[in-house]
MARPAGU-420286 format. One line per field, with one value per residue: x, y, z of N, C-alpha, C, O in turn; residue number from 1; residue in three letters. Coordinates in pm, whole numbers. Each point is the difference from the previous one (the first is absolute). Last residue first. Layout:
<atoms>
n.xx	c(X,...)
n.yy	c(Y,...)
n.zz	c(Z,...)
ca.xx	c(X,...)
ca.yy	c(Y,...)
ca.zz	c(Z,...)
c.xx	c(X,...)
c.yy	c(Y,...)
c.zz	c(Z,...)
o.xx	c(X,...)
o.yy	c(Y,...)
o.zz	c(Z,...)
resi	c(NUM,...)
resn	c(ALA,...)
</atoms>
This chain:
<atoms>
n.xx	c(1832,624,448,585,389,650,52,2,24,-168,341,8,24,37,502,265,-71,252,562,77,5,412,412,-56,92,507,196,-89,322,407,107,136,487,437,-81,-13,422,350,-80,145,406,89,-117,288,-6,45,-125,-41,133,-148,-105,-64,223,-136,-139,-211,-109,-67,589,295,518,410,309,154,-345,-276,43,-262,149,64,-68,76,-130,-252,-562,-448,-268,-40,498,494,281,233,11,-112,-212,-115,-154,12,-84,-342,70,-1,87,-90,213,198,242,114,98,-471,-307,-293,-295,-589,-13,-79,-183,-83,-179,-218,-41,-188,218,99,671,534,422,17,-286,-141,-275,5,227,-195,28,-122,116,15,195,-23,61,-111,-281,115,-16,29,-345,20,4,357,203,138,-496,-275,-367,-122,-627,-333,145,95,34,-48,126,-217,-46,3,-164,-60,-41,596,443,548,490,117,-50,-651,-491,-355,-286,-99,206,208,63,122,88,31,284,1,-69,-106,-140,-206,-168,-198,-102,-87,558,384,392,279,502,-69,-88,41,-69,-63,-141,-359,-290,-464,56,380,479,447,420,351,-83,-171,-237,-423,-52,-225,-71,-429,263,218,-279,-162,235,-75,-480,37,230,-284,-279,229,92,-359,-81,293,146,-262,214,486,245,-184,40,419,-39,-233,167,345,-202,-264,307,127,-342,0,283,-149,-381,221,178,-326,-231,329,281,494,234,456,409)
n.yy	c(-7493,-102,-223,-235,-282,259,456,456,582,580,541,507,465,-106,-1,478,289,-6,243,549,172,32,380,503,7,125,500,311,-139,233,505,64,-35,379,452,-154,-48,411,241,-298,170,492,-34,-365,-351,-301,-239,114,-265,-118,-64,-15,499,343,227,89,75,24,52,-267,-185,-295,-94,390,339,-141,-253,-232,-186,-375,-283,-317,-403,-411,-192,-22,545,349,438,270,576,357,287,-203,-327,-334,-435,-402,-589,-431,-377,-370,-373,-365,324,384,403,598,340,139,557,372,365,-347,-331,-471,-321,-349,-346,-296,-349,-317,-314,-362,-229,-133,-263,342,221,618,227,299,-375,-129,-221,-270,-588,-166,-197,-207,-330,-450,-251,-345,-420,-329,-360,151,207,272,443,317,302,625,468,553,40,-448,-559,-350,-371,-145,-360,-252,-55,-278,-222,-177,-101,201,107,-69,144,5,43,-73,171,-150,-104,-654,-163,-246,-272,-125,-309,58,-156,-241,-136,-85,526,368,120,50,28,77,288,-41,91,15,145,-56,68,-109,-6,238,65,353,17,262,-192,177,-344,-72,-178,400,23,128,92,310,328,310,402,-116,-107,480,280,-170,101,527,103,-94,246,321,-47,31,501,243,-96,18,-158,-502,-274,-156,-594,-384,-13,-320,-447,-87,70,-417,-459,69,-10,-460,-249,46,-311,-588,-80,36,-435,-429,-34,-156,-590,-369,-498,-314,-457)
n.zz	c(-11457,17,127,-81,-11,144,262,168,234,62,131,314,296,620,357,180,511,496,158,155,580,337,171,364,574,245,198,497,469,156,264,500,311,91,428,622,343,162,546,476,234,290,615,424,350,489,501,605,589,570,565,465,231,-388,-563,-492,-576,-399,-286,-407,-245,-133,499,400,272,464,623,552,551,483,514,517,312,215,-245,-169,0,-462,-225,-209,-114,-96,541,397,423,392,276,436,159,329,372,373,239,-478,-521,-379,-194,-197,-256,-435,-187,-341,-194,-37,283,314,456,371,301,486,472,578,612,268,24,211,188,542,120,-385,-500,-367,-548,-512,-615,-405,49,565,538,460,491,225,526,452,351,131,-309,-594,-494,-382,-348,-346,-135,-70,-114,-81,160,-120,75,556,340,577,435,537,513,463,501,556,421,283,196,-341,-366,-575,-485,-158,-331,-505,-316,-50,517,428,518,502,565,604,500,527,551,397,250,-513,-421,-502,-538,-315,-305,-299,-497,-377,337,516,602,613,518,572,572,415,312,-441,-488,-414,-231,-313,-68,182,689,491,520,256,490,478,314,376,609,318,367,530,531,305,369,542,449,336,477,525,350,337,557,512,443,-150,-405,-204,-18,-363,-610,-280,-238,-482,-509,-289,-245,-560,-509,-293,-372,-568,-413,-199,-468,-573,-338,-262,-547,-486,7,84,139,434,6)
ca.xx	c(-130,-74,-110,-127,-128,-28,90,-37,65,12,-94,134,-9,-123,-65,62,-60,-103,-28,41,-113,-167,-2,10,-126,-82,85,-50,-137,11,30,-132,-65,24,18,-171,-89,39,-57,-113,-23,41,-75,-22,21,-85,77,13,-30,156,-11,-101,24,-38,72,138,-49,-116,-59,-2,-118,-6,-13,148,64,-79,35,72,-74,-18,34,-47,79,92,150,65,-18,-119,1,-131,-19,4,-73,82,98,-79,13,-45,43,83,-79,-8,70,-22,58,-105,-131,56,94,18,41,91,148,27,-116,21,-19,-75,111,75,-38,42,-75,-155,-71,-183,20,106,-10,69,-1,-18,-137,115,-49,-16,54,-27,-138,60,-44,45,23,-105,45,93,-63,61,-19,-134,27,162,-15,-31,64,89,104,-35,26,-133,64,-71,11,114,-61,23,78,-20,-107,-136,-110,-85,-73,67,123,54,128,67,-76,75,-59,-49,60,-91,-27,-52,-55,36,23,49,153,-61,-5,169,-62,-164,-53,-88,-126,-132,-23,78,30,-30,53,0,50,49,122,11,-142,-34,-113,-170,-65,-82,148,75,82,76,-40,95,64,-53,-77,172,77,-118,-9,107,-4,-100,89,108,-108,-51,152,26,-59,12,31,41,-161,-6,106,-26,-137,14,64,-49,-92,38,37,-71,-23,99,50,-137,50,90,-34,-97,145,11,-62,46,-18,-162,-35,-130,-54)
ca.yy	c(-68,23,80,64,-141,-53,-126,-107,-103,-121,-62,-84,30,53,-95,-65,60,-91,-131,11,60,-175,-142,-39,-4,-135,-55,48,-25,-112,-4,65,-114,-126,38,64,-100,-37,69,-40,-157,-18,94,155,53,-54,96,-83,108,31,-32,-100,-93,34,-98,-13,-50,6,-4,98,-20,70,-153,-79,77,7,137,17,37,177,27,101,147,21,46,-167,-89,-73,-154,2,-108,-75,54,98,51,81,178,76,119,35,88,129,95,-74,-176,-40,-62,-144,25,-68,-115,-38,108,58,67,120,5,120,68,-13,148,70,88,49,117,-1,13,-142,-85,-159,-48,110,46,31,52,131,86,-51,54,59,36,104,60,80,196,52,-33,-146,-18,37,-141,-43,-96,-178,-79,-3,109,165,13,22,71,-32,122,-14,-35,112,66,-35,-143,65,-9,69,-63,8,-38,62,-36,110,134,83,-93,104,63,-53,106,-26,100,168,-26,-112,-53,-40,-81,46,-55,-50,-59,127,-79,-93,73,49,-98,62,-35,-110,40,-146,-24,37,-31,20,139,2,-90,44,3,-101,60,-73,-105,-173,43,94,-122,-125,81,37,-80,-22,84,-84,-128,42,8,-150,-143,112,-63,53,179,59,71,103,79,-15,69,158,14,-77,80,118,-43,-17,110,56,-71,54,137,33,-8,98,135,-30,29,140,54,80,108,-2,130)
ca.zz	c(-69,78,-89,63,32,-143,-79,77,-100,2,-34,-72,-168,-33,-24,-165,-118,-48,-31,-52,-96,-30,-113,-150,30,-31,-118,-111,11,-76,-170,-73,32,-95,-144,-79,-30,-99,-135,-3,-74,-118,-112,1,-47,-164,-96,-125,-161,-105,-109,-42,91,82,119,91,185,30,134,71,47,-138,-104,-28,-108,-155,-97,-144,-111,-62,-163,-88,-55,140,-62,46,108,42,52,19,5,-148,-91,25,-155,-117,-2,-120,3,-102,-104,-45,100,82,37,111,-8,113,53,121,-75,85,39,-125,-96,3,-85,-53,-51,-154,-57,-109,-82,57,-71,-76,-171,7,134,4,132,-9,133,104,186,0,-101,-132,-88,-16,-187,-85,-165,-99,-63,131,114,37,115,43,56,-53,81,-12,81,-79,39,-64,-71,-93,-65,-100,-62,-104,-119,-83,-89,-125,-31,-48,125,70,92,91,-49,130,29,149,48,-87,-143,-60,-112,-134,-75,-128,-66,-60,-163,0,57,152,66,105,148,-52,194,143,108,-71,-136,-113,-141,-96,-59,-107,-123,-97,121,156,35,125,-14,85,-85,-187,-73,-74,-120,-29,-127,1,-107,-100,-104,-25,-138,-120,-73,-109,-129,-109,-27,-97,-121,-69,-46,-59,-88,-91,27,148,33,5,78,163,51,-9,89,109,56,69,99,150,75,65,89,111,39,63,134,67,75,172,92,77,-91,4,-91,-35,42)
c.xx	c(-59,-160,-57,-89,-173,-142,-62,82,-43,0,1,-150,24,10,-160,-73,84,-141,-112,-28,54,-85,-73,55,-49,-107,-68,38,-54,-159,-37,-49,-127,-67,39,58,-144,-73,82,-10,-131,-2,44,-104,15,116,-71,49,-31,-93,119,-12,-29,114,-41,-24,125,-45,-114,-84,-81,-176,-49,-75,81,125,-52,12,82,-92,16,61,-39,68,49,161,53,-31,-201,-34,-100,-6,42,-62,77,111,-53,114,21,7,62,-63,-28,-38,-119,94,-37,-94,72,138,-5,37,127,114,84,-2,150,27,-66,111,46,-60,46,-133,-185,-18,-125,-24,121,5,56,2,54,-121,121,-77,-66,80,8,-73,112,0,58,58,-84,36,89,-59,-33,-6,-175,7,176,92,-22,161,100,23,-33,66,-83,48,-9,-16,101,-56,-17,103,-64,-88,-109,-80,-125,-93,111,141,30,108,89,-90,49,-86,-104,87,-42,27,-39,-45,55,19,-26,143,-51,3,134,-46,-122,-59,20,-109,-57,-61,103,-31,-30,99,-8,74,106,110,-15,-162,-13,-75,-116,-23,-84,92,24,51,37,-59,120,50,-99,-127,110,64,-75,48,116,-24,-72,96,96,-105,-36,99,19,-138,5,-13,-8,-163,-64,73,-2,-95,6,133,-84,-62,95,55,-83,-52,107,7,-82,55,80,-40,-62,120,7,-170,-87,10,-99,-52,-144)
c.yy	c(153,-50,82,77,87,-98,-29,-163,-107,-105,-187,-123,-125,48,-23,-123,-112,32,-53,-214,-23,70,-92,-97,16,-32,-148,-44,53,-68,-137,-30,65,-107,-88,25,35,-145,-3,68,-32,-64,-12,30,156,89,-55,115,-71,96,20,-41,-101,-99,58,-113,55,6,14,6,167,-22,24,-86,-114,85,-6,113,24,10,154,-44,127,115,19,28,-124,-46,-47,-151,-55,-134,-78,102,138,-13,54,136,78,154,27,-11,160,69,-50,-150,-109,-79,-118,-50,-83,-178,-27,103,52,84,140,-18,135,91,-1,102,30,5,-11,132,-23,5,-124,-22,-137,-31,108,1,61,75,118,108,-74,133,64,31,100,-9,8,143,100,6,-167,-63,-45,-138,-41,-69,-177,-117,19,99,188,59,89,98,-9,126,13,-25,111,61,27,-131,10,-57,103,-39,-26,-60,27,-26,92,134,78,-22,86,119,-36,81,-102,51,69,-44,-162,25,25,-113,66,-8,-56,-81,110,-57,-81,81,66,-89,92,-6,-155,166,-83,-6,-1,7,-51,118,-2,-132,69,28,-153,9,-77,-33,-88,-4,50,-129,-71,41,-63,-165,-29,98,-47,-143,65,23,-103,-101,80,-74,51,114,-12,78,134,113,-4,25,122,20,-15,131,103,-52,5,152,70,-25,116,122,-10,-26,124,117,-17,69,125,90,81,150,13)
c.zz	c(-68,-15,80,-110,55,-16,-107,-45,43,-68,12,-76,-72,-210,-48,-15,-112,-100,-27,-105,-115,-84,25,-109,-181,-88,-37,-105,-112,13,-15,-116,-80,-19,-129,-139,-31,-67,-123,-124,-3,-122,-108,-145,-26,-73,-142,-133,-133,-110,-91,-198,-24,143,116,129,56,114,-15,129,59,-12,-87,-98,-55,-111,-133,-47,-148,-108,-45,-114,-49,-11,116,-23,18,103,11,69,40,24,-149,-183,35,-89,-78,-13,-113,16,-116,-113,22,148,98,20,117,-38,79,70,173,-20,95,47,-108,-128,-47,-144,-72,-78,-155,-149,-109,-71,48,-26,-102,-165,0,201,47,157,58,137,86,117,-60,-136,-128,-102,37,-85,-28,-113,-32,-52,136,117,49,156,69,109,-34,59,-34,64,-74,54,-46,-107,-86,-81,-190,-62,-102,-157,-89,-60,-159,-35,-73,106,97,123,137,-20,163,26,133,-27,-132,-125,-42,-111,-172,-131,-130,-140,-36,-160,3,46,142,109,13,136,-97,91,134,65,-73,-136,-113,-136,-148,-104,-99,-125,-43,96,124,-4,149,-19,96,-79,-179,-110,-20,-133,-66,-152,-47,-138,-134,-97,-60,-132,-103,-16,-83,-149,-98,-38,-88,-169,-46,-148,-141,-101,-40,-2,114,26,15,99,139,67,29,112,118,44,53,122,93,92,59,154,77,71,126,132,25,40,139,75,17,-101,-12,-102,-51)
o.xx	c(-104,-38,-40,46,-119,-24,-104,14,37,-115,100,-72,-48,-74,-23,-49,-68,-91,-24,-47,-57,-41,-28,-44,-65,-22,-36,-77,-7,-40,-95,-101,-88,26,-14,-38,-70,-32,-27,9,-19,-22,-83,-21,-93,84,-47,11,65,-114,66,-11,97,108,22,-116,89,-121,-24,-103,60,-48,-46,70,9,18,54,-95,109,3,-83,118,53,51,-48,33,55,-105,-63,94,-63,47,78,-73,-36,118,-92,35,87,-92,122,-21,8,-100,-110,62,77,-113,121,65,-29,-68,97,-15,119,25,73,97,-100,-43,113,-113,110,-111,-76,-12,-8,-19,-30,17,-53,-10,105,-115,99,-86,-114,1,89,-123,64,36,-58,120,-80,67,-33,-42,-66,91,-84,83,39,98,-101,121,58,-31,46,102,16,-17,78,-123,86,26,-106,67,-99,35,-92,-8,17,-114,117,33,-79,23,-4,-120,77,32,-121,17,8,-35,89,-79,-1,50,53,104,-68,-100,104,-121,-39,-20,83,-73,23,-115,28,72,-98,62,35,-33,99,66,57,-49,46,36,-48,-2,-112,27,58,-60,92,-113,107,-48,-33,-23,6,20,54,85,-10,3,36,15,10,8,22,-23,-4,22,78,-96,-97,-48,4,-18,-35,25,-32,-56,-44,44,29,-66,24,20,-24,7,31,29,-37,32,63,26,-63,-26,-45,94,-56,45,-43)
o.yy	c(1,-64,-27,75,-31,-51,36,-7,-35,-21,-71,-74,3,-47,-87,-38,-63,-75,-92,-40,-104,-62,-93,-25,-82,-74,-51,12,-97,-69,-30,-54,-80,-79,28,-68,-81,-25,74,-62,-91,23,-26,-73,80,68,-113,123,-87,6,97,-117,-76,-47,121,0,-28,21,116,-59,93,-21,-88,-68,-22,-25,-62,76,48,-96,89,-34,-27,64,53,-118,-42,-60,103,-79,79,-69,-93,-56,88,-1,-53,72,-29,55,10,-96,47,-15,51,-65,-86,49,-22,-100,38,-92,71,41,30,-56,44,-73,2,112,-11,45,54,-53,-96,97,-37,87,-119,95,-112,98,56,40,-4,87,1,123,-72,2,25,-66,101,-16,-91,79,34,109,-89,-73,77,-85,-96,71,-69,20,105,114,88,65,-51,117,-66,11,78,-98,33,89,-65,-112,-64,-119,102,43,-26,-118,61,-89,117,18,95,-69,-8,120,-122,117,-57,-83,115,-108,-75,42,96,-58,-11,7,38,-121,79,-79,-120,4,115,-95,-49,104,-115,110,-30,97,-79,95,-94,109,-114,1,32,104,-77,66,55,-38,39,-19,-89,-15,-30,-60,-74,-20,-61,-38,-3,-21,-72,-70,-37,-58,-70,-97,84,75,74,113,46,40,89,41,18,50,92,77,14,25,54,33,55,96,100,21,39,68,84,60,54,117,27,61,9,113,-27)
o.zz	c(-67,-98,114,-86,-9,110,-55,-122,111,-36,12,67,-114,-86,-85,-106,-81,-35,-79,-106,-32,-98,-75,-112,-64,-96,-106,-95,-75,-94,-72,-47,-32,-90,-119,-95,-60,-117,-94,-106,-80,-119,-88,-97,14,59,-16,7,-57,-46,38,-36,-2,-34,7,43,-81,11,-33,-32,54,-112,-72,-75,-121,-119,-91,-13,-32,-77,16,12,-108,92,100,-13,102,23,26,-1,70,-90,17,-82,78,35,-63,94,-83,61,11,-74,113,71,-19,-84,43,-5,11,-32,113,-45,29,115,10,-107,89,-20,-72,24,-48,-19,7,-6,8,75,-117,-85,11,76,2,73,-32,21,-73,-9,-46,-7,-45,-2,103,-96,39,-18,-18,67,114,39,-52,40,45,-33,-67,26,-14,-14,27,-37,-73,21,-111,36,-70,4,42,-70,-52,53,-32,-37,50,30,67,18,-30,-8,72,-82,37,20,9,-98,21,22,-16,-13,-62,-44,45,-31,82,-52,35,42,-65,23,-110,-6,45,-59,-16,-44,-33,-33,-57,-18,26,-44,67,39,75,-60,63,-47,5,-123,-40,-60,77,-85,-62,-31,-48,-112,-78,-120,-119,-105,-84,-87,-107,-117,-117,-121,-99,-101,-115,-106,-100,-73,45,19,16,6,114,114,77,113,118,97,68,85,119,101,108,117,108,76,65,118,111,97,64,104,91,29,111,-52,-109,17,-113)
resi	c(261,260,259,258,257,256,255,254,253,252,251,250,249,248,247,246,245,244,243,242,241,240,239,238,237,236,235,234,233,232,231,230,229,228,227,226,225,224,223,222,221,220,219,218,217,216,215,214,213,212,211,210,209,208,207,206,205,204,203,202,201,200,199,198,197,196,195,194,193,192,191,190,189,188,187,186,185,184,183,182,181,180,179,178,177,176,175,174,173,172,171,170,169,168,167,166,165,164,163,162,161,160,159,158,157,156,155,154,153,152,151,150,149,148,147,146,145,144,143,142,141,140,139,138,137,136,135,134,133,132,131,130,129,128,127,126,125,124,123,122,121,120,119,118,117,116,115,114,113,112,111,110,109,108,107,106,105,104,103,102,101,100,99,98,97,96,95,94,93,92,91,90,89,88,87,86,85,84,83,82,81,80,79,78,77,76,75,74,73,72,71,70,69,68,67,66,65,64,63,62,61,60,59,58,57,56,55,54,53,52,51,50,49,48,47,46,45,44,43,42,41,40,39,38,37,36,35,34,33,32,31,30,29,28,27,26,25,24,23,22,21,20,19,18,17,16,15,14,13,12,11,10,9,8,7,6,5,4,3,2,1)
resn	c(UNK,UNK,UNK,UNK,UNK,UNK,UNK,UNK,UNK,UNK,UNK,UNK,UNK,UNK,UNK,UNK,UNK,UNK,UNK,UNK,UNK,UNK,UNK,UNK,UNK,UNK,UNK,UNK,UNK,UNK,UNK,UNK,UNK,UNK,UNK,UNK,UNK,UNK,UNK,UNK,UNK,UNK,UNK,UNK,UNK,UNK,UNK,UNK,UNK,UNK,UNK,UNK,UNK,UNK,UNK,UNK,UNK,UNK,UNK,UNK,UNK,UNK,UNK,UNK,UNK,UNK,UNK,UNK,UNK,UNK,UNK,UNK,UNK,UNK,UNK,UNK,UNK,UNK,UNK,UNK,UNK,UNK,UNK,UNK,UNK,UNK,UNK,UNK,UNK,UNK,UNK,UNK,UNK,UNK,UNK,UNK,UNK,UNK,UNK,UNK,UNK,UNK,UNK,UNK,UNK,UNK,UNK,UNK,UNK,UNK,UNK,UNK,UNK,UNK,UNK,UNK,UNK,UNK,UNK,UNK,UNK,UNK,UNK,UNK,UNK,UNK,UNK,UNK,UNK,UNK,UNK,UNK,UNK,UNK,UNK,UNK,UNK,UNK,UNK,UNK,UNK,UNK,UNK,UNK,UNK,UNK,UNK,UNK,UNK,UNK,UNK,UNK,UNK,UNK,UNK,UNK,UNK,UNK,UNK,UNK,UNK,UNK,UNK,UNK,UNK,UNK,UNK,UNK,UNK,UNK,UNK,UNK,UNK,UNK,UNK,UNK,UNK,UNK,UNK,UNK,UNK,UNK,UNK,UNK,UNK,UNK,UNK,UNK,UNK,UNK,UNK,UNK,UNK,UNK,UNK,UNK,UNK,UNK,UNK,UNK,UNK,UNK,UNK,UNK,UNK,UNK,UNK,UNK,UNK,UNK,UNK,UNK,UNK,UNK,UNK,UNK,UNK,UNK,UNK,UNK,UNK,UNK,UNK,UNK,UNK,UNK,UNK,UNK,UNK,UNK,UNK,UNK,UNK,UNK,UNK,UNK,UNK,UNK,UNK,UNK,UNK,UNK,UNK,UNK,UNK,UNK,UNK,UNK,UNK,UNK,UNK,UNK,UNK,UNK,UNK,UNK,UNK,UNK,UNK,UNK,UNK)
</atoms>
């Protein structure tokens, strides 16, 4: 069986119509030129609107269906009806992951670092590159299993603890301290504030969201420690005087052998 190709099954199918239009006209321009020129119109339109359909391993170049290139390589020459489709690998820098018609390749997708994005696979003659985010990032825009776009993990502020912590996928998730209790921010938990009474202390600061209570000595014990720490200072302080007047009176004995001059 003979195999035309899909420019002769055009001219073919052209052929057919003119020969039928050609029989028709003899018939109807006689007696009807009116008829005859309407005919020609709606065969016009019929051949107008004729378009050829190739299979899905072909592209379509004018009247010619071509051989499509494989994954990783692109058209360099479309074919003829007497060659068929040239085609040249992908250089590095580009890919083409599915048989093509295009006469260049797809540029590789560039993970950039200061989007907050890196290189979970790298780019192959036949795929793009896949990021993923960079630690302590979440994306923010996912395409299949490429992440887009990403976004660094919210922080979360003095009075509030950390409720979920940031992944890959989502955001970390913040609350507020509940009252007598305080956090910094880096804390997965609120801490309760220190009880100064309970530890026989007395309250200098009270406890905020954000800050723990600080606590000092009570009054008591301070001005007991003034009152004792005084005296004994003065006590010192007089027996060096004391020491070192005796030493200064205490007359002087010179050894045995010694003259004076």
């Amino acid at each position: 069986m003979i195999k035309l190709t899909s420019s002769q099954v055009s001219v073919t199918w052209c052929l057919q119509f003119m020969n039928t239009f050609n029989l028709l006209y003899n018939m109807t321009s006689r007696r009807n030129p009116w008829t005859a020129a309407s005919l020609l119109m709606v065969i016009i339109n019929a051949l107008s609107t004729h378009s050829l359909t190739c299979p899905p391993a072909e592209y379509q170049i004018g009247s010619e269906c071509c051989p499509l290139c494989p994954p990783g390589a692109h058209v360099k020459i479309d074919c003829t009806e007497f060659r068929t489709t040239s085609c040249l690998p992908c250089i590095e820098g580009t890919y083409m992951d599915n048989p093509t018609g295009r006469t260049r390749c797809y540029s590789c997708t560039n993970c950039d670092t200061g989007s907050g994005l890196k290189v979970k696979s790298s780019c192959t003659l036949t795929s793009d590159a896949v990021c993923e985010p960079m630690e302590g990032f979440y994306c923010t825009d996912f395409k299949g299993d490429k992440c887009e776009a990403a976004q660094r993990h919210t922080s979360c502020k003095p009075g509030q603890y950390i409720q979920e912590n940031g992944t890959a996928y989502r955001d970390t998730e913040c609350s507020d301290c509940s009252d007598g209790t305080f956090s910094d921010g880096t804390l997965t938990s609120c801490q309760p504030h220190r009880q100064c009474e309970a530890e026989k202390l007395q309250l200098i600061k009270a406890g905020t969201p954000s800050d723990d209570a600080q606590c000092g000595e009570t009054t008591t014990n301070v001005a007991l420690a003034v009152g004792v720490s005084i005296p004994v200072f003065f006590l010192c302080a007089g027996l060096f005087v004391a020491f070192i007047f005796y030493k200064r009176q205490k007359p002087y004995h010179p050894a045995n052998g010694d003259n004076p001059i």
